[in-house]
N, C-alpha and C positions, 0 to 999 in steps of 0.2 A: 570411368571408375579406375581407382589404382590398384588394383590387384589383377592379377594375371591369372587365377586359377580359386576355387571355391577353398582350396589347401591352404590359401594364405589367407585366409579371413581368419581372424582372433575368434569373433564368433563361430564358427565354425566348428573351429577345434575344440572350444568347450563346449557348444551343443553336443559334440561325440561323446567327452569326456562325462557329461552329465549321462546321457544315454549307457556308459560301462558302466555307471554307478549304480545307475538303476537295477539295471540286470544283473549283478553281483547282488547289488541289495535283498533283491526277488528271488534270487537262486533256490532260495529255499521253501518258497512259498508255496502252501499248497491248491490256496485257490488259486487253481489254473484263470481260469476265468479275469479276475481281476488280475494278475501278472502280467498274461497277455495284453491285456487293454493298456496298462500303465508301458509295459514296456513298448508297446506300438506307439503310443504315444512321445515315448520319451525318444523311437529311434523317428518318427518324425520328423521333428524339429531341426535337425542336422540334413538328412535325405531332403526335404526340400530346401533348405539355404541351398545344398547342392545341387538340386535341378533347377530351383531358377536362375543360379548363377550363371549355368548354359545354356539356358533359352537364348533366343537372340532378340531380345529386346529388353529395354529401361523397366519397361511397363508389365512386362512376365515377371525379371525378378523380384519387382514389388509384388506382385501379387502374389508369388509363392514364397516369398517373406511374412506377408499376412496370414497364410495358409500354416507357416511354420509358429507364427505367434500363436496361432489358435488353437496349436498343438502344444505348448508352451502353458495358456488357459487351462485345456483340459486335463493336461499333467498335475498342474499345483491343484486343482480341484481333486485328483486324484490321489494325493499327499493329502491334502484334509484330511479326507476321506480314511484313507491308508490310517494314519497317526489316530483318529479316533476309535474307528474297529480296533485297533492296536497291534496291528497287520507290519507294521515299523514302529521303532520307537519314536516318539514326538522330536527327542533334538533331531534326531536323522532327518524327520520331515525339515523341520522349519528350515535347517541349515539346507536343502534340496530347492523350499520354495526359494529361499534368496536367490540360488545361484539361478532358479528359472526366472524372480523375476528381472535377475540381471539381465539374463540374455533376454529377452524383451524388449528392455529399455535399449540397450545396443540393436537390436530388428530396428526398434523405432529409431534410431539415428542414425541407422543404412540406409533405411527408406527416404530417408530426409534429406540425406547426403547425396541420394541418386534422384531425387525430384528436382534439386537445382542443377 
């Protein structure tokens, strides 16, 4: 792999970045309940790119890549969701789902890139 450290993955840093958005987003919210669940979700995604990146194997970081997509999943589901209650406003959503299903499609092309 060409990267030295989970710090310099591009994905990465925007899974963080998505993850601050959230949490600012939510700041205000008062179901606790669903806050919590989105924000764990959204800090997710970043927390495990960075623990499978220090596993010591090919085969862990995929797997907690797909662990991290699947938190990526349950986030945009939670955006629907969010943007329908009226919990966020719909652009905030849709502009959140893109950048989640961005980084997705980048998970899928790390993984593909560490399979060969």
């Amino acid at each position: 792999m060409a990267f030295r450290s989970f710090e310099d993955l591009e994905v990465w840093k925007r899974a963080c970045a998505l993850a601050v958005r959230v949490c600012k987003l939510l700041s205000g919210c008062r179901d606790y309940a669903f806050k919590d669940q989105m924000t764990r979700s959204a800090l997710s995604i970043a927390s495990n790119i960075a623990e499978g990146s220090e596993r010591d194997s090919k085969a862990e970081f995929i797997r907690f890549l797909n662990i991290a997509k699947g938190s990526a999943a349950e986030l945009r589901t939670q955006l629907y969701i969010a943007a329908e209650a009226k919990v966020i406003h719909a652009e905030e959503s849709k502009e959140l789902i893109r950048e989640v299903k961005e980084l997705s499609s980048m998970m899928h092309g790390l993984v593909k890139s560490i399979r060969k």
